[in-house]
N, C-alpha and C positions, 0 to 999 in steps of 0.2 A: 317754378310753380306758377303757374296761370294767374290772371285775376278773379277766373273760374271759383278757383281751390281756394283762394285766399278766402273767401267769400265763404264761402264751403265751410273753411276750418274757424272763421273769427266768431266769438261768442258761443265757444264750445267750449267743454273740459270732456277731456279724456283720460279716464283710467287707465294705468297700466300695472303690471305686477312684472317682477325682476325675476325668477324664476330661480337664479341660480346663487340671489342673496339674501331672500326671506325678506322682498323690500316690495312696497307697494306705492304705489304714487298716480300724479297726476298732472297732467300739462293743461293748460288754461291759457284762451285767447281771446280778450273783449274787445269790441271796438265800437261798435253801436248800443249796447250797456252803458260803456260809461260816455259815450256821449248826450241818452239820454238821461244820467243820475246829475251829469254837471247842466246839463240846459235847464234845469228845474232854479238853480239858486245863479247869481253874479258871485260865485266865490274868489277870494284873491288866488292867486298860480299857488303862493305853500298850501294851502286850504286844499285847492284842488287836487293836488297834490298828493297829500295824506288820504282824503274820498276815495282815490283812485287805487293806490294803495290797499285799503282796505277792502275798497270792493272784492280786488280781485284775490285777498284771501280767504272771499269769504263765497268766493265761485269755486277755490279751491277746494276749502273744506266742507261744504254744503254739500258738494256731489255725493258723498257720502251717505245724506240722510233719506229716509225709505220716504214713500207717497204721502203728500199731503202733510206732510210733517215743516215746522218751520227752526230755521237755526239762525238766532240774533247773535251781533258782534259787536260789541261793546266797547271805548275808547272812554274811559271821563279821567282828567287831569285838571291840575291844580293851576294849569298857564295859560295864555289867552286861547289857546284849542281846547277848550273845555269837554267838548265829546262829538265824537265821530261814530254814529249808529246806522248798524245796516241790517239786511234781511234778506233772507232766502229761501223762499216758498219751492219747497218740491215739490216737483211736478205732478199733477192729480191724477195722472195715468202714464204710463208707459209712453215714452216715445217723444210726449207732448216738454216743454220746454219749462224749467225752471225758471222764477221768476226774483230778480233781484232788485232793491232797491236801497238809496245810499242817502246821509244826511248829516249834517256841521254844522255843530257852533258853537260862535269865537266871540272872542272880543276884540275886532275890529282898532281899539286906541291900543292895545297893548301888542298887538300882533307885531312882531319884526320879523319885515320880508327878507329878511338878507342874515336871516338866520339860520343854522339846520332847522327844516320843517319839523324834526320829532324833537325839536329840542324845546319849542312850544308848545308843547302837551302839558309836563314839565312829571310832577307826582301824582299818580294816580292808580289805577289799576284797570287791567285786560279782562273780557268778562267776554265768557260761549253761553249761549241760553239753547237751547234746544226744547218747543214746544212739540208735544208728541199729539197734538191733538184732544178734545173736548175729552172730561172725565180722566186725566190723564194728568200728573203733578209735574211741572215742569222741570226739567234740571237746568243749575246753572252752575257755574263753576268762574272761578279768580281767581287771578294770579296778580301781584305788582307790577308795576311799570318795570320794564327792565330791559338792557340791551340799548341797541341805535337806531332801534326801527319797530314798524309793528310788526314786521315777517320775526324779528329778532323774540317782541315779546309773544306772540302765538308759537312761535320754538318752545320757549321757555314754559308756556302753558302746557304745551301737550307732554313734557318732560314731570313736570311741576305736580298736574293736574289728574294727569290719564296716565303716566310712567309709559310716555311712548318718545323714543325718540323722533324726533322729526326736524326734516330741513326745506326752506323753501328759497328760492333761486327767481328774485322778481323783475323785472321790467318792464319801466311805465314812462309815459308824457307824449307829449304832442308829437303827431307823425303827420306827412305830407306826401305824398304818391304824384307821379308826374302831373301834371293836368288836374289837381282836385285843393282843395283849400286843407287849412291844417285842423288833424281832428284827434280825440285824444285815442291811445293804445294804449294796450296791457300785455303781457304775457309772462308764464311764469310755470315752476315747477315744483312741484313737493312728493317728496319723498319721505315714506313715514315705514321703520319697522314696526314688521307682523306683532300683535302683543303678544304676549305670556300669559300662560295662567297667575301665576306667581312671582309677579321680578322682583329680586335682589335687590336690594341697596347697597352703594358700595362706602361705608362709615355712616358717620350718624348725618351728617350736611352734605348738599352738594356742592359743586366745585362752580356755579354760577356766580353772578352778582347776588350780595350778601346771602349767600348759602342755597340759593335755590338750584334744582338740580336740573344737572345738564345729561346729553346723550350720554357721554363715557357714564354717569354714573348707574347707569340702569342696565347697560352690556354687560355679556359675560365677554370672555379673551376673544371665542371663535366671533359670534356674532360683531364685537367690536370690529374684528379686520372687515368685515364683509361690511359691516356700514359706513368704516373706514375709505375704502375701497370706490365705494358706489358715491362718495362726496368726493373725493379726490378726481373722480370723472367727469360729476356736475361741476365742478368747479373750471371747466374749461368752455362750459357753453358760453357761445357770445351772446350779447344782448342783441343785436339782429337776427341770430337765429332766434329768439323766444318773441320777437314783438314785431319780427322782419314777414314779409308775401313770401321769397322764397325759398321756406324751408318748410315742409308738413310736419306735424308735428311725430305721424309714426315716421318719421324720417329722421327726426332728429332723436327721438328714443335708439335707434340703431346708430348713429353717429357716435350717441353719449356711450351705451349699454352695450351694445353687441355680443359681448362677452358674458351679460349676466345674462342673457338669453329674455330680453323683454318680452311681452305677451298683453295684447292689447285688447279692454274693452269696447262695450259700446260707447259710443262718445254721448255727451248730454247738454243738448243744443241751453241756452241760458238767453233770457231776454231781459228787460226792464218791465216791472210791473208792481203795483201798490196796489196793499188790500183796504185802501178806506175807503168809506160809502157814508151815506149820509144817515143809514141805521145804525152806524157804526159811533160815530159822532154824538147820535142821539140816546144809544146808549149810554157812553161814556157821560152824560148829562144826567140823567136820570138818577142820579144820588144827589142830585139838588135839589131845595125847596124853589117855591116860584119865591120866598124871598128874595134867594141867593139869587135865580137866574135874570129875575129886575135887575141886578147890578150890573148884567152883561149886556144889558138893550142900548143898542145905538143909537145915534140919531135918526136914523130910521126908520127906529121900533123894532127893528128885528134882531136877533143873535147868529152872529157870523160866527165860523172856525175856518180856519186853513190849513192842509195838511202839509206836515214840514216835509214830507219827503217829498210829494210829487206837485204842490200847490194847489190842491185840489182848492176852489173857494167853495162853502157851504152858507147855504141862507137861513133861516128858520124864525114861523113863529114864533114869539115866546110862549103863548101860552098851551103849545105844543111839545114841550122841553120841563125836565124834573119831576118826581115822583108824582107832582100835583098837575098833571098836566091833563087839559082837558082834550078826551079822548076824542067828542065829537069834532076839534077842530085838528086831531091828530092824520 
């Protein structure tokens, strides 16, 4: 594969459908994403780490949602990874490129680098928001911390949450290409069965960490083999093929799948982008009194904010800020 195609295919997901095992999925490939989500903060490597990670489950599972629609991913824990928040604005039209952004934070004295990075989160829970848009009740859904990873715990979400099995297959960290400095990569795969009207449970608990329910519990025998089948094949991809220039990703669908007869969508290019603005801001202020927003005047006189995802800095009057705010100097 070219440097052409690599180019072509990174910072894309692509759907695809299995055809011949009732399985639907997606291949994802970031590279200019997360290196713009890491150049916003000085994160340590685990920190970075986990971001990265997350991102790209959340390039996975966002391609999913229709126009204009946005899908938050959630991480808060009880260890010095306190929460790993990201977002994913679908595209506003056809064609045009989804917008993703990522955000950490830790506590820096407690943080051990030479720990499992998921092992710093520590107790918490996994949380999908899905905003459908103005006039519209947002859904959101939890699950526990659970598993060795967060692909582990969004598993156990979509099993848990939605009674969908699902599997995703990730690779991430720093890559270097002959002649170019080192920058970070992702790539990665999820596989999720078609729902049911209706699924089954199979007893009263399922068979996860403390009772939460896993894939076997929600198969029936036939479906079991066929999703059986279709991880026993993921299970061979190498991490070069998913995060490596020379393998396309419809390429590697036929490598993995061939036999289930893959069937591939439109692919949906994904970039780095944040929705704050300085209206945005000044809303979120606007349930203040000018008592409260005197407490926020700097030496300056003015009321700053910065936005954690992209560093936006924002300036502002004060006495252009909270409900009492005087309009003419608005």
């Amino acid at each position: 594969m070219t440097t052409g195609n690599q180019i072509a295919w990174d910072d894309t997901v692509l759907p695809f459908q299995l055809d011949a095992s009732d399985i639907r999925g997606r291949v994802a490939r970031l590279d200019g994403v997360l290196e713009q989500v890491l150049k916003q903060h000085d994160y340590p490597p685990l920190i970075e780490g986990l971001v990265a990670e997350m991102a790209l489950l959340t390039a996975l599972i966002g391609q999913s949602i229709k126009l204009r629609w946005k899908l938050s991913l959630q991480v808060r824990g009880s260890g010095p990874a306190r929460l790993i928040a990201t977002d994913y604005y679908g595209p506003t039209e056809d064609g045009e490129p989804a917008r993703i952004r990522a955000y950490a934070s830790y506590d820096a004295e407690r943080l051990d680098e030479n720990a499992d990075p998921f092992s710093q989160i520590g107790q918490g829970y996994f949380a999908i928001l899905i905003d459908q848009g103005q006039g519209m009740t947002p859904y959101q859904g939890i699950t526990p911390i659970a598993g060795g990873s967060l692909s582990a715990c969004a598993q156990t979400y979509f099993a848990q949450s939605e009674q969908l099995p699902t599997r995703f297959e990730l690779t991430y960290g720093l890559s270097q290409l002959a002649g170019e400095g080192t920058h970070w990569r992702a790539g990665g795969i999820m596989l999720q069965h078609m729902p049911k009207a209706s699924p089954e449970m199979k007893g009263e608990g399922g068979s996860g960490e403390d009772g939460l329910l896993e894939a076997t519990d929600i198969l029936d025998e036939d479906e079991g083999e066929n999703w059986n089948r279709a991880n026993v094949l993921l299970d061979t991809v190498d991490a070069l093929e998913l995060i490596g220039p020379s393998v396309a990703p419809t390429e590697l669908l036929v490598r993995l799948f061939h036999e289930e007869k893959p069937r591939v969508f439109d692919p949906q290019p994904v970039k780095f982008g944040c929705s704050c603005s300085a209206d945005k801001v000044r809303q979120s202020l606007s349930i203040y009194s000018a008592k409260d927003i005197s407490t926020m005047i700097t030496d300056a006189g003015t009321v700053t904010a910065d936005c954690q995802f992209c560093g936006a800095h924002y300036v502002f009057d004060p006495d252009t800020l909270g409900f009492e705010a005087n309009d003419e100097s608005a």
